[in-house]
C-alpha positions in Angstrom: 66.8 -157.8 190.8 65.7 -158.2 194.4 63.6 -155.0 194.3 61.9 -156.5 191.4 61.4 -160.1 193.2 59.1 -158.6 195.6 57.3 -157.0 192.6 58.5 -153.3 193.0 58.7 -152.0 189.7 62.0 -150.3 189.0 63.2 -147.7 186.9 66.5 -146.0 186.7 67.5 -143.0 188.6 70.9 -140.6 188.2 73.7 -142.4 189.3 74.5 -141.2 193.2 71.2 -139.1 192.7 67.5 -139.4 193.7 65.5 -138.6 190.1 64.4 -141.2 187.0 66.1 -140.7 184.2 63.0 -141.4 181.8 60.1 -138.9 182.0 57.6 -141.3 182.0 59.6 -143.6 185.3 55.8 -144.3 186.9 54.6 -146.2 184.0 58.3 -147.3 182.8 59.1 -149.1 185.8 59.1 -153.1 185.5 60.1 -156.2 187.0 61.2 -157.9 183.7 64.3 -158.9 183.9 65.5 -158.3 180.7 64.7 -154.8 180.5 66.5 -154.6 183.9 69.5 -155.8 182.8 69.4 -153.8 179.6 69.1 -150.5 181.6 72.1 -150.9 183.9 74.3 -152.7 181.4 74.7 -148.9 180.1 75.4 -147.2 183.4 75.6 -148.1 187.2 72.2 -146.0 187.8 70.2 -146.0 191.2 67.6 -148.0 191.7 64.1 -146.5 192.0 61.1 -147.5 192.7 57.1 -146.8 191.9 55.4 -146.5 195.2 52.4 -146.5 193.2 52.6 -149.6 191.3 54.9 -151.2 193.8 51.4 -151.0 196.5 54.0 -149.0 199.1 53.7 -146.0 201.3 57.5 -145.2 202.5 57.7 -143.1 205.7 60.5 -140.8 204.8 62.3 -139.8 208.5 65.7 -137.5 208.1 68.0 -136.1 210.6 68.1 -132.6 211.3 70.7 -131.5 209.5 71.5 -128.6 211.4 68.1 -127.3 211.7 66.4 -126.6 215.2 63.6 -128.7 215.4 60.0 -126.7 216.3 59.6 -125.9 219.9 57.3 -128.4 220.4 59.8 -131.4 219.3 62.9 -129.6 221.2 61.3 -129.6 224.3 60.4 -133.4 224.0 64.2 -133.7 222.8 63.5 -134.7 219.4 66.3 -134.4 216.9 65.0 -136.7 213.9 62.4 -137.6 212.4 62.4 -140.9 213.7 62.1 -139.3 217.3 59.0 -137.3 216.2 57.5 -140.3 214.3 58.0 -142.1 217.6 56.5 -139.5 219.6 53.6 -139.5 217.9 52.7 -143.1 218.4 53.3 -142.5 221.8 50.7 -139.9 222.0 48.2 -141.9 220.3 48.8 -144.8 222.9 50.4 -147.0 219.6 53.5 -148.8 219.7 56.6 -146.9 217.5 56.0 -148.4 213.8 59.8 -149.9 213.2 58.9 -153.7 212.5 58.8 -153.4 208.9 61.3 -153.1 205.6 63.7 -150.5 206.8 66.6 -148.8 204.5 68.9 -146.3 206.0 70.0 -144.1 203.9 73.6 -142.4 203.0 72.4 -138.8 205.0 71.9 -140.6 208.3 68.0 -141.1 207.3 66.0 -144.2 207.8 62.9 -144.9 204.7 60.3 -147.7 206.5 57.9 -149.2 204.3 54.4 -150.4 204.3 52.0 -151.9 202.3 50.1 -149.1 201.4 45.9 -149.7 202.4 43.7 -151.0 199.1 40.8 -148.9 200.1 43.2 -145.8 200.3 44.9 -143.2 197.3 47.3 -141.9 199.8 49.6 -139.1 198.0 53.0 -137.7 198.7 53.5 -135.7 201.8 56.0 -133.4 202.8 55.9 -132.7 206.8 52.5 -133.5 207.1 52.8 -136.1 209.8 55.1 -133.5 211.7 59.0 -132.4 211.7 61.7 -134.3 209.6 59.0 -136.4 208.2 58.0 -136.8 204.5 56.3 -139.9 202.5 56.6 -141.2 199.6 53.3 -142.9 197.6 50.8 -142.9 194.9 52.6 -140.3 192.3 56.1 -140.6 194.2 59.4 -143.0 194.0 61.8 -143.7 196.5 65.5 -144.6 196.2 66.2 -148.6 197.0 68.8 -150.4 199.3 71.7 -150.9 196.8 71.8 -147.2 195.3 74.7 -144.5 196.4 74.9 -141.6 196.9 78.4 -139.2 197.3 78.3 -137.3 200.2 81.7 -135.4 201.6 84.0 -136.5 199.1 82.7 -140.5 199.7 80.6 -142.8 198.4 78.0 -144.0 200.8 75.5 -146.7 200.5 71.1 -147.4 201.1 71.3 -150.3 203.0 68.7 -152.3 204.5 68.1 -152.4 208.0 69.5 -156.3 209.2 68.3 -158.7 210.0 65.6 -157.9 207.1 61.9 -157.6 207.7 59.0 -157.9 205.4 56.6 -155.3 204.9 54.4 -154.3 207.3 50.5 -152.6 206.6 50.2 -149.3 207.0 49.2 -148.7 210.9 45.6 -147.8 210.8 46.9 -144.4 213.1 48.9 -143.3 210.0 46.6 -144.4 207.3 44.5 -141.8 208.8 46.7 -139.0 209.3 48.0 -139.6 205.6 44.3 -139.4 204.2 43.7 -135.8 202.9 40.5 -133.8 204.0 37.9 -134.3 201.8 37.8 -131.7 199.2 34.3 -129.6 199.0 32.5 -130.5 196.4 31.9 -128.7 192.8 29.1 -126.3 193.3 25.9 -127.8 191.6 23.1 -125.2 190.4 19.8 -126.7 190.0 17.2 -125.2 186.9 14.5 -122.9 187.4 12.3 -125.6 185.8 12.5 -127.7 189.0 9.6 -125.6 190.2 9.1 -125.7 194.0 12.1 -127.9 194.9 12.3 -127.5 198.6 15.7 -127.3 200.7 15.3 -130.7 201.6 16.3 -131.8 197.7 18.9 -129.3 197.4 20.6 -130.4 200.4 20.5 -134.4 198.6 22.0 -132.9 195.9 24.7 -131.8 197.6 25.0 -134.5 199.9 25.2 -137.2 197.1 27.3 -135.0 194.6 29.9 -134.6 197.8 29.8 -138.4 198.3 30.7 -138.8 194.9 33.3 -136.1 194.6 35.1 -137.6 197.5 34.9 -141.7 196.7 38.4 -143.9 196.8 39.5 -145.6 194.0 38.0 -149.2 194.3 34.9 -147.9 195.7 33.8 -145.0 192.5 30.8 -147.6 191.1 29.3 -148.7 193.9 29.5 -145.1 195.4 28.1 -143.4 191.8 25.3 -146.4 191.2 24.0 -145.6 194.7 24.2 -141.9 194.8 22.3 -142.1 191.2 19.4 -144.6 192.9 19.1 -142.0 195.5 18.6 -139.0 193.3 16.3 -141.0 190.9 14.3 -141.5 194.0 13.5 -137.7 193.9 13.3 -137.3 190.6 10.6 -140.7 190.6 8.9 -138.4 193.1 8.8 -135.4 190.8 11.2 -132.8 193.0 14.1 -133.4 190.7 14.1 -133.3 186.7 16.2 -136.2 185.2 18.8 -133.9 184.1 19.7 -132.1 186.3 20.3 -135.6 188.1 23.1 -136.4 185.6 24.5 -133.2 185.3 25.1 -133.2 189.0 26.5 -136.3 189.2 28.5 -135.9 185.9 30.0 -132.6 187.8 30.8 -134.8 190.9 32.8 -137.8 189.2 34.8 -135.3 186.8 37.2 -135.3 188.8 37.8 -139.1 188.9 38.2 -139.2 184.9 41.9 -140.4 184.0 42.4 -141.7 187.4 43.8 -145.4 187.4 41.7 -145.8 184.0 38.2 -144.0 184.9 36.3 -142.6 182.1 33.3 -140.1 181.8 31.7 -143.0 179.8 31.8 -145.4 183.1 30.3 -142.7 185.1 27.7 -142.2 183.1 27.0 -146.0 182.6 26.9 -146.0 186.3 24.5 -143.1 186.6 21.8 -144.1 184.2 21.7 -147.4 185.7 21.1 -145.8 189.5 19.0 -143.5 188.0 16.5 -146.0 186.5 16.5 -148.4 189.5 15.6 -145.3 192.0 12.9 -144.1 189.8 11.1 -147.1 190.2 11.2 -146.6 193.7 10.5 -142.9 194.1 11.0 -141.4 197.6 7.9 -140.7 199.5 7.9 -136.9 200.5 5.4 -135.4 203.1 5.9 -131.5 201.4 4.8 -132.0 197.5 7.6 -131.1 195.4 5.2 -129.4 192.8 1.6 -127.7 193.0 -1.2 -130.0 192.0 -3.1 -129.8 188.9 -5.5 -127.3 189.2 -9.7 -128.6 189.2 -12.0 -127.0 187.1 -14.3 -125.2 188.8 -17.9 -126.1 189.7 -19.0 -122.9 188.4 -18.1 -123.4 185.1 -20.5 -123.7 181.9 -21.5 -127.5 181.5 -21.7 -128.5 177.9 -25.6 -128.8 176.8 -27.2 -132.2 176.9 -29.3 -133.1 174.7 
């Protein structure tokens, strides 16, 4: 009931274990109360949250559990996550992220969480950051304070951190080292019909179709309407048919379908509409994108007069 007052969604988990028991926990989860007291008046299940829908990012930092840590931590005497995590603020001249939400949890690990950023998808992770150090976020749930767990013949308890803090944002510094690479684009071919399409329009192609591939949630339309009005630019110039246009861009957003609700329909709502505003405005190219119509000769016949 607390978990859901701050809006987390909750679903249950094995009881004194870490996974949902329904199949379909991301979307289960709720906050009604109702349903809340329905599920645990048949069992005394964990408590799980959806990072997702619960707008968290939850720095998972464990101990070592009897592994060495890498050379590089040993030497700086890390033994825990939290030390590395702390380390690497320190490198990056930012101040160790601990004023927020913290649980510590029944293995001698601490889970901090943060408001996850709204221009940001950030995924799962599992030692990305660096030793001991996992997160939990879009696609992942994390086990709340009142859950147990039995460890070494005792039951043991995730506990919050006192006194209680809320929530910070994610620090910008980890924001960024969460954020994946961007992934290279699907490889576009252009017709033979474009004619004498120079490199300059291939290389827009690819530069719009990799802006589009790679757009965050919250920004897709903008990003697709815009990328359309550029590449209806060239095809208002004549360098680039009208088709291959869409198909391009159709290519680039496929990836986006089913994500958080985004259809192929939107996309190509989006893309007409960019399409016909750059059009109007075609892009003024020095190097003609195809030959000129051919004048008749002056040495041809002349039609008699009479």
């Amino acid at each position: 009931m607390a978990a859901a007052a701050r809006g987390w969604p909750v679903v249950p988990a094995r009881p004194d274990g870490k996974v949902p028991i329904l199949t379909d926990w991301d979307h289960t989860a709720t906050t009604n109360r109702a349903q809340i007291i329905a599920w645990w008046a048949a069992a005394p299940y964990n408590i799980a949250l959806s990072c997702r829908r619960a707008g968290l990012v939850v720095i998972d930092l464990d101990p070592a559990h009897g592994t060495p840590p890498p050379e590089q931590w040993a030497r700086r005497g890390a033994q825990h996550g939290r030390d590395v995590l702390r380390l690497l603020a320190h490198d990056l001249g930012e101040p160790d992220p601990t004023d927020t939400y913290t649980v510590l949890t029944p293995s001698g690990g601490e889970h901090r969480y943060f408001h996850a950023p709204h221009h940001l998808e950030l995924h799962n992770t599992a030692g990305t950051l660096g030793w001991r150090i996992d997160t939990r976020a879009h696609g992942g749930s994390i086990i709340a304070a009142g859950s147990t767990r039995r460890l070494e013949g005792r039951t043991r308890l995730y506990r919050p951190v006192q006194p209680i803090q809320p929530v910070a944002v994610l620090p910008l510094w980890l924001a960024t080292a969460l954020t994946p690479p961007p992934a290279p684009a699907p490889a576009i071919g252009l017709t033979p019909a474009l004619g004498n399409a120079h490199a300059y329009v291939a290389a827009a192609v690819r530069g719009e179709t990799a802006t589009v591939h790679n757009a965050q949630v919250g920004t897709r339309a903008r990003t697709l309407f815009v990328s359309a009005i550029k590449l209806g630019q060239l095809v208002g110039a004549g360098c680039l048919h009208r088709t291959d246009a869409i198909t391009a861009l159709l290519t680039a957003a496929a990836g986006h379908e089913g994500v958080d609700g985004w259809t192929r329909a939107e996309s190509l709502h989006h893309i007409k509409n960019g399409l016909a505003r750059g059009v109007r405005e075609p892009r003024v190219i020095s190097t003609p994108c195809s030959p000129k119509p051919r004048q008749q000769s002056n040495s041809q016949p002349r039609r008699p007069t009479r």
